[in-house]
Each structure stands twice: as C-alpha cells, then as structure tokens.
ChimeraX commands (.cxc) that place a marker at each C-alpha (Angstrom):
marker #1 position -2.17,22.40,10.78 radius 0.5
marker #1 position 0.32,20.81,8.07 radius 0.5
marker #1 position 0.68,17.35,7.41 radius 0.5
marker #1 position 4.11,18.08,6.41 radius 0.5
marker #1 position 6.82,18.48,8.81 radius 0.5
marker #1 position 9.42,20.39,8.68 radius 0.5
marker #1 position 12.74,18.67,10.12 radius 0.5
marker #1 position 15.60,20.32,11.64 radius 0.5
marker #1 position 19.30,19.61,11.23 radius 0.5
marker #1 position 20.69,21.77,13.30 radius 0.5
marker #1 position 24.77,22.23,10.94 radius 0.5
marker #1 position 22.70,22.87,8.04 radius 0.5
marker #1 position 19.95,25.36,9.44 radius 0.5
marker #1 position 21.57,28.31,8.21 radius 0.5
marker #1 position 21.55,27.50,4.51 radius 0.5
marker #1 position 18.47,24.49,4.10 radius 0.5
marker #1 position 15.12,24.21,5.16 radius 0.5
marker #1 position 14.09,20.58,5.06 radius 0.5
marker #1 position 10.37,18.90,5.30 radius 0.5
marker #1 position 9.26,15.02,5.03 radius 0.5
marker #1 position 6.20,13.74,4.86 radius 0.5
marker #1 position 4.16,10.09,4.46 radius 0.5
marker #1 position 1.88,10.03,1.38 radius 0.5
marker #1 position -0.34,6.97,1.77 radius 0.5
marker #1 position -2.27,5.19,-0.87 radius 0.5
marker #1 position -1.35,7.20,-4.00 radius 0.5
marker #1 position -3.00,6.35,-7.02 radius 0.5
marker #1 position -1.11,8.08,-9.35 radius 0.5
marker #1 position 2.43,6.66,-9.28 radius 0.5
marker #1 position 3.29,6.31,-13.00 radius 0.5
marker #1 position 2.04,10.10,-13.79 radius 0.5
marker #1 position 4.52,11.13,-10.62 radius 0.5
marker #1 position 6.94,9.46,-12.15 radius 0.5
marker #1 position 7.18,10.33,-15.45 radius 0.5
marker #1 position 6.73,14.14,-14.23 radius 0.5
marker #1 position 10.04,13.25,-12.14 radius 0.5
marker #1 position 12.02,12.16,-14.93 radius 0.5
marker #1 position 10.59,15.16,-17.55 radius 0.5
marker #1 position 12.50,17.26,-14.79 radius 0.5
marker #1 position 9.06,18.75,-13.78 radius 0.5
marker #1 position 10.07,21.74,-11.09 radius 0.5
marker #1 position 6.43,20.99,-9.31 radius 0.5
marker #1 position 7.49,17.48,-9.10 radius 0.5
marker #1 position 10.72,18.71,-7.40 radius 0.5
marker #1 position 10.90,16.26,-4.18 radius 0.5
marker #1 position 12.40,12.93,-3.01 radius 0.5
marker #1 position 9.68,10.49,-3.59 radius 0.5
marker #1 position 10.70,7.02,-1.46 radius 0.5
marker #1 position 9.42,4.09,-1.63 radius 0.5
marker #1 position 8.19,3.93,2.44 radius 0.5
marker #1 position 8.76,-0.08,2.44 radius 0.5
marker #1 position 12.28,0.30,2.69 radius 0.5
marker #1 position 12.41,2.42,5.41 radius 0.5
marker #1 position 12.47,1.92,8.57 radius 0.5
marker #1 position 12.26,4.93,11.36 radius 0.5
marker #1 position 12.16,8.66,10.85 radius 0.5
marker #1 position 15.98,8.49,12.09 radius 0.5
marker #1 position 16.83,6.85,9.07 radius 0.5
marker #1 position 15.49,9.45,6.88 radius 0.5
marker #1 position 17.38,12.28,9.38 radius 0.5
marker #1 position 20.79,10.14,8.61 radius 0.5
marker #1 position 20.26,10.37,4.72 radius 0.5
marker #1 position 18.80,13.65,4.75 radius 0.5
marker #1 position 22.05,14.82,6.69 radius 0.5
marker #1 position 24.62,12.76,4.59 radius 0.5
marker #1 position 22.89,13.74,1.51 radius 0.5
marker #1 position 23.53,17.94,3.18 radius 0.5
marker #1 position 27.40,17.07,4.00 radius 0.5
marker #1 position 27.62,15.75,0.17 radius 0.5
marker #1 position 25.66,19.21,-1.39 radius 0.5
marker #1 position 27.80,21.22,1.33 radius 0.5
marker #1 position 31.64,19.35,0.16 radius 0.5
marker #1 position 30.35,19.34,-3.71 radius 0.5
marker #1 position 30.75,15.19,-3.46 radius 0.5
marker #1 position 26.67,14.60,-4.86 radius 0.5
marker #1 position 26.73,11.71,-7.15 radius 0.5
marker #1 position 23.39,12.56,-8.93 radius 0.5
marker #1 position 22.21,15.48,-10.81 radius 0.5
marker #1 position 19.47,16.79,-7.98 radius 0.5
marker #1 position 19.76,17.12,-4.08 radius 0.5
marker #1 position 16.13,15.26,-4.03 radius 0.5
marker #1 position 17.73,12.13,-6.82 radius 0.5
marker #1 position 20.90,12.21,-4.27 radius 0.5
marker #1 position 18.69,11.58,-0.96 radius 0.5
marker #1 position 17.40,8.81,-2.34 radius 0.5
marker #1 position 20.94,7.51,-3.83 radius 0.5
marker #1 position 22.04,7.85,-0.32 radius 0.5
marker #1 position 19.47,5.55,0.83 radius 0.5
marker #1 position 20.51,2.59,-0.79 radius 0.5
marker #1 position 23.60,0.20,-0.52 radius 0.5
marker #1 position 24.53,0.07,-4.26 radius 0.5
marker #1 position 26.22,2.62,-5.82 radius 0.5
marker #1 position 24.65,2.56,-9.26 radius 0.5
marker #1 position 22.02,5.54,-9.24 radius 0.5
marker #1 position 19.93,4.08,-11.67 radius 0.5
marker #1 position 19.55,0.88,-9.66 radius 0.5
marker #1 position 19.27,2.96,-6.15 radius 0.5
marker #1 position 16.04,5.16,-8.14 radius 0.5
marker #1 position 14.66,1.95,-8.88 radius 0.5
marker #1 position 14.70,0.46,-6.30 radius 0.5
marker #1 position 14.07,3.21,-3.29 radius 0.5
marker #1 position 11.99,5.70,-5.45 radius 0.5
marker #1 position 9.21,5.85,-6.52 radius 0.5
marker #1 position 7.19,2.86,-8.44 radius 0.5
marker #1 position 4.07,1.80,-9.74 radius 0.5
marker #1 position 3.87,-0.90,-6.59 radius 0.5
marker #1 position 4.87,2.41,-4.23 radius 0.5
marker #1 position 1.47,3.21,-2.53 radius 0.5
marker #1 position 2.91,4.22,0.30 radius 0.5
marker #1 position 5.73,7.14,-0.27 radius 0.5
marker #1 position 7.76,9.54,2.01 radius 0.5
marker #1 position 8.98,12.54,0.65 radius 0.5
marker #1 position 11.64,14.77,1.63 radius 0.5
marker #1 position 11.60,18.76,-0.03 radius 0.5
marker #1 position 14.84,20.36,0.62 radius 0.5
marker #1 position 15.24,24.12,-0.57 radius 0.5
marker #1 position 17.46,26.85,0.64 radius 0.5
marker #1 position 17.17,28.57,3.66 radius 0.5
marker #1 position 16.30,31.87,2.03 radius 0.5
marker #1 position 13.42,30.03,-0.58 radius 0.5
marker #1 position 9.54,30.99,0.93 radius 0.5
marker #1 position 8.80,28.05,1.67 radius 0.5
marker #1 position 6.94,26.00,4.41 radius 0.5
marker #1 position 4.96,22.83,5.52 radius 0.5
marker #1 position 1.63,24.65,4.97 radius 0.5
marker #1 position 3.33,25.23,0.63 radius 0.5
marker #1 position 4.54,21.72,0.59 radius 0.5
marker #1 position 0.96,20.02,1.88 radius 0.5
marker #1 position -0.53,21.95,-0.82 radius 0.5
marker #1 position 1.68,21.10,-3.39 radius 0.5
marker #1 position 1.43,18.07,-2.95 radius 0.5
marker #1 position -2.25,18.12,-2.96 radius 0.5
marker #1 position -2.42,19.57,-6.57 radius 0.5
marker #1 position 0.28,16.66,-7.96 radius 0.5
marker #1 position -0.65,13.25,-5.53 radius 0.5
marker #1 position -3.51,11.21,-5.25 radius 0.5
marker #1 position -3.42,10.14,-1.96 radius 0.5
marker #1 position -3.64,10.98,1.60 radius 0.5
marker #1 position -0.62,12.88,3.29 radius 0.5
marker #1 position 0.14,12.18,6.63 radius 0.5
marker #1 position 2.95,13.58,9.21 radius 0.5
marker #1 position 6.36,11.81,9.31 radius 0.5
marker #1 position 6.29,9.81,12.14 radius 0.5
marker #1 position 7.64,6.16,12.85 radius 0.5
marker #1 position 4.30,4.54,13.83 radius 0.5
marker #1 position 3.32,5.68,10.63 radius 0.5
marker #1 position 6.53,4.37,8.86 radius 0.5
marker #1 position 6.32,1.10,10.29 radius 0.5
marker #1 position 2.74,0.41,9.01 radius 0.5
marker #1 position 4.17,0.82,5.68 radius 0.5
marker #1 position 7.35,-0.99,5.92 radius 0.5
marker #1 position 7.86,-4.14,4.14 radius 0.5
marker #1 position 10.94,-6.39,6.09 radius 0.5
marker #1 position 10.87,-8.69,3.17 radius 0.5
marker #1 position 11.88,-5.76,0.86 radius 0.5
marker #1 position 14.32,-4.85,3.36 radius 0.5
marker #1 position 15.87,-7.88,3.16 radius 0.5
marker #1 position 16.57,-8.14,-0.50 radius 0.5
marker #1 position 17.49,-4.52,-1.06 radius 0.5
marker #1 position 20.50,-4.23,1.58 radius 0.5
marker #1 position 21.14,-8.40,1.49 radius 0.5
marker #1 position 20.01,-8.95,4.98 radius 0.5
marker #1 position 19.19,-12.63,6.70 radius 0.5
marker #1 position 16.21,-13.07,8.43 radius 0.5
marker #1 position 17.78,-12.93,11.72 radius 0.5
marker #1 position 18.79,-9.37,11.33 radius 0.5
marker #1 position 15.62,-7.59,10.89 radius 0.5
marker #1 position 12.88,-8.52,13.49 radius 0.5
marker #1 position 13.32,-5.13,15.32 radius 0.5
marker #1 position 12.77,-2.54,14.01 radius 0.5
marker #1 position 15.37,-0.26,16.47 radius 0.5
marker #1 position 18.21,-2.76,15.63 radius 0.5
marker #1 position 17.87,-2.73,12.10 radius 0.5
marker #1 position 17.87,1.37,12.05 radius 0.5
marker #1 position 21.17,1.25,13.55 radius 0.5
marker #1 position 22.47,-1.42,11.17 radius 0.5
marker #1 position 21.12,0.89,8.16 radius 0.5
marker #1 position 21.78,3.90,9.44 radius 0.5
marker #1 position 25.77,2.81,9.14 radius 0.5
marker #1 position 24.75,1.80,5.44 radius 0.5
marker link #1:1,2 radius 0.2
marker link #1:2,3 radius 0.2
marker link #1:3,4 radius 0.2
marker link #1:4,5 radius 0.2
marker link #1:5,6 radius 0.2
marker link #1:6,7 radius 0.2
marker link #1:7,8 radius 0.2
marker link #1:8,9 radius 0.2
marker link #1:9,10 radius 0.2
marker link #1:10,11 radius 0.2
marker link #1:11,12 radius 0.2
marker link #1:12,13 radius 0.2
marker link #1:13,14 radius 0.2
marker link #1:14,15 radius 0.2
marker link #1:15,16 radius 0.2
marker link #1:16,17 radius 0.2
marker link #1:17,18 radius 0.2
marker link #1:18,19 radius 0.2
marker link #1:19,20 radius 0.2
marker link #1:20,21 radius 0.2
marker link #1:21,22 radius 0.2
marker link #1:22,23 radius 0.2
marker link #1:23,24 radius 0.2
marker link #1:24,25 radius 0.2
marker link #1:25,26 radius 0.2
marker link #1:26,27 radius 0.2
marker link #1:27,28 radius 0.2
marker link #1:28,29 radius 0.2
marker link #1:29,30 radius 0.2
marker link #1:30,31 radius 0.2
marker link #1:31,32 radius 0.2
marker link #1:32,33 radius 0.2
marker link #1:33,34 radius 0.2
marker link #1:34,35 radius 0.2
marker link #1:35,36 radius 0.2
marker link #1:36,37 radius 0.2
marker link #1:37,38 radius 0.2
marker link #1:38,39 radius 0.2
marker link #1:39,40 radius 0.2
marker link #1:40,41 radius 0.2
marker link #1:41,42 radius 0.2
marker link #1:42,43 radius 0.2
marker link #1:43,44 radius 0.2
marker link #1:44,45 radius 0.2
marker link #1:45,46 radius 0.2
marker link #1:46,47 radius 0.2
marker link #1:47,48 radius 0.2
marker link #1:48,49 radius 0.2
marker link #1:49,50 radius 0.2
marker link #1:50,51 radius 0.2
marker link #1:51,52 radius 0.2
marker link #1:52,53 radius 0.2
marker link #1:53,54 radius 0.2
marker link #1:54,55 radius 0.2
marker link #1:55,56 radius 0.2
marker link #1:56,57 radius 0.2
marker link #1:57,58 radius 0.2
marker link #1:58,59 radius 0.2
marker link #1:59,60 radius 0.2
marker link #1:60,61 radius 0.2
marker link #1:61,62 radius 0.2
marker link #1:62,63 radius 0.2
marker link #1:63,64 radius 0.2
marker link #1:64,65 radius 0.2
marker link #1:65,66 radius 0.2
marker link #1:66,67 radius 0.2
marker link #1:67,68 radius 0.2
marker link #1:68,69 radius 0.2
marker link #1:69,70 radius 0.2
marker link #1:70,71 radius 0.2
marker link #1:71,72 radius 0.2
marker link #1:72,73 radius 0.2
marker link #1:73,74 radius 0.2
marker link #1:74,75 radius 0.2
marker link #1:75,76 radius 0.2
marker link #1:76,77 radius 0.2
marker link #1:77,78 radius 0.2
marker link #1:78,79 radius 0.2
marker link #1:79,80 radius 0.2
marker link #1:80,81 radius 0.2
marker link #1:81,82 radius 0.2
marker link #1:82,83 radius 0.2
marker link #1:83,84 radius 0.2
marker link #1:84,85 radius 0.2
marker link #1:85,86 radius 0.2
marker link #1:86,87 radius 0.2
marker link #1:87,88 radius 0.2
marker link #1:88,89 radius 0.2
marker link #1:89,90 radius 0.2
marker link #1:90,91 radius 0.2
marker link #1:91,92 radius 0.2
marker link #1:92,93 radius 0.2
marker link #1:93,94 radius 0.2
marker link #1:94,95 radius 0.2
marker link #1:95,96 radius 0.2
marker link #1:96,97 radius 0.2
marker link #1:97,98 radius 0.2
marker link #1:98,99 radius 0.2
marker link #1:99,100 radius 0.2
marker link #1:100,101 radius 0.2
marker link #1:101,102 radius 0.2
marker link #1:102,103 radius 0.2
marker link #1:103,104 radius 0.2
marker link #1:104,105 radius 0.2
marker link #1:105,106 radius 0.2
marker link #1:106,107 radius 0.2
marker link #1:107,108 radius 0.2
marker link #1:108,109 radius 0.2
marker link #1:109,110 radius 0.2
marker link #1:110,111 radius 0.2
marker link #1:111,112 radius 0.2
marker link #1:112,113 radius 0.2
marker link #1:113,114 radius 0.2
marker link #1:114,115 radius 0.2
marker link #1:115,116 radius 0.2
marker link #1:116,117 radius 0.2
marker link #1:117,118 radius 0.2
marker link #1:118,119 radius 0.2
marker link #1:119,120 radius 0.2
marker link #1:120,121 radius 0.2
marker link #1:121,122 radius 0.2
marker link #1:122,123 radius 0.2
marker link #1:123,124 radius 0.2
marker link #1:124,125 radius 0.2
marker link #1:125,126 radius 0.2
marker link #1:126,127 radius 0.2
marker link #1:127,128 radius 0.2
marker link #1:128,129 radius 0.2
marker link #1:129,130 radius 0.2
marker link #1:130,131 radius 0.2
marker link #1:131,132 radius 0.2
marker link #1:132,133 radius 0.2
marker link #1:133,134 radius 0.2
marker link #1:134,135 radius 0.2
marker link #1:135,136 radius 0.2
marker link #1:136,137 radius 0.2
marker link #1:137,138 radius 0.2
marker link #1:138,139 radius 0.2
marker link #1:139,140 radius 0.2
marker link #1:140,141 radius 0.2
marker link #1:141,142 radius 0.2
marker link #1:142,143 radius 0.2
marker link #1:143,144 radius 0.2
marker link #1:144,145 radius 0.2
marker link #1:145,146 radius 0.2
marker link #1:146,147 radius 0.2
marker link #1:147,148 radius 0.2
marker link #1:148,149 radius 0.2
marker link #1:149,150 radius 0.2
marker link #1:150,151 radius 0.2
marker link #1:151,152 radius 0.2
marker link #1:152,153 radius 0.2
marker link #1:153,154 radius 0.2
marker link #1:154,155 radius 0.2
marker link #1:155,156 radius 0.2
marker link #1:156,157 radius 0.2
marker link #1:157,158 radius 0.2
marker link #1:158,159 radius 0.2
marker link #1:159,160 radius 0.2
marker link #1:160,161 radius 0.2
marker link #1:161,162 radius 0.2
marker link #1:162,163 radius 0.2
marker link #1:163,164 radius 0.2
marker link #1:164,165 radius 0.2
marker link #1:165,166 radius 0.2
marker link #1:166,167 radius 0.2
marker link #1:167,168 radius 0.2
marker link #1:168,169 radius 0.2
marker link #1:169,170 radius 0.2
marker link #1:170,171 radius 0.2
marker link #1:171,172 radius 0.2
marker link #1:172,173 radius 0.2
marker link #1:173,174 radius 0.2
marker link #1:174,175 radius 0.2
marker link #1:175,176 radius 0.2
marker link #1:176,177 radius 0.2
marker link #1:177,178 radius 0.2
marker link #1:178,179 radius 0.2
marker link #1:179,180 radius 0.2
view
C-alpha cells in the first residue's frame, strides 16, 4: 500500500492527476533544495513547509485554485508545483511566499503535492518511490491528524498576521485560510 495519496478534484479529473503526501523528519533539506532550484525534473514536486498548514482541506483549496490558475493561463510562477505553494501564502511576492511556505533547512516536517497530467503514468505507488530515492525521511499518508502534529500556530501567526485569538482551533482557522 502507498503512503502517497492520490487526491481527487473532481473539475479537473479529466486533464490532472494529483497526489499529497506528509514527509516527516527529513534530513536532507538543503540537498532538496538546491535540486529544486537547479530545476531538477526528479525533484519536480511542491515541497511545503507542514507548519503552516493546517488541515488536508487547505491543501484541496490551493491545490484547486492553483488548477483554475493553470486551466485560465493566470499562474504567477514559472511551475504548477512553485505556483501551489505561491497560492498558499498571503503575500504576493513569490520569492517571499517560497521562503516562507517551501521548503527550508528548519522544514523537517514537509507535505508534498505532485501534480501531472491526466494522461502521464503515474501513481501513488511511482511517487512513494520517488520520493524514497531523493528524501531522507519517513513518508506518511496525507491526513489531518498527521498535519496537526506538525503544525506550528506560532508560525501561523506571523506568516498570515493573525492574533492569538484567531487560531486556537484548528477548524476555524481552515476556514479563515482557506478564504486567504
């Protein structure tokens, strides 16, 4: 069985396969990184930075935005896996948005999203292994109990300028971000 799962959005079925995943404890952030920004095709996923997010419906929302923006040629960034990760984030500078929702060498907890055309051979069994040749660390199904072991409120609060008040639960504040 796959760690990876593969996650359906139903308008966009016909043309994208999508899969998401929790990659916990990595040790090998700054190699990941620096294959990401050679343009490295095996490195060819969004890799998040898991403290700043909060429920697997949060990563359906950006996922789908991120699909209407590829589908109504509006994508900011240069790759559909750079503009889920713009997408996540408040600010609109894409540097900035990388920085601070991507990957980093305080990241040991990831998710990562893989979309690829419908049509592409590709499935949760290809991304697991993939990701088994290029991560140090332990991949684990998407799931929110997962998500909200990793999740760090105080990062939440300084990345989308929140005050203390507004994220104690964890259902409220996916709504609030979700409308990010």
């Amino acid at each position: 069985m796959s760690a990876s799962t593969p996650i359906s959005i139903d308008r966009f079925s016909k043309d994208f396969k999508v899969f998401g995943c929790i990659l916990q404890d990595v040790q090998n952030q700054d190699e990941i990184k620096s294959h990401l920004l050679k343009g490295d095709e095996e490195y060819n996923y969004a890799f998040i930075n898991a403290e700043n997010i909060v429920s697997v419906e949060q990563v359906l929302s950006v996922v789908y935005k991120t699909l209407l923006d590829k589908s109504y040629d509006r994508m900011k960034s240069k790759t559909i896996h750079s503009e889920v990760i713009f997408n996540l984030a408040p600010q609109k500078n894409i540097m900035e948005c990388l920085n601070k929702f991507g990957i980093s060498p305080d990241s040991p907890n990831l998710i990562v999203v893989k979309v690829v055309p419908s049509t592409e051979e590709f499935t949760a069994q290809t991304m697991d292994e993939n990701l088994g040749k290029i991560v140090k660390g332990t991949v684990l199904p998407l799931s929110d109990e997962t998500i909200l072991k990793c999740l760090n409120y105080n990062s939440i609060k300084k990345n989308y300028k929140l005050a203390d008040a507004m994220v104690g639960d964890p259902v409220k504040l996916t709504r609030m971000l979700v409308s990010v």
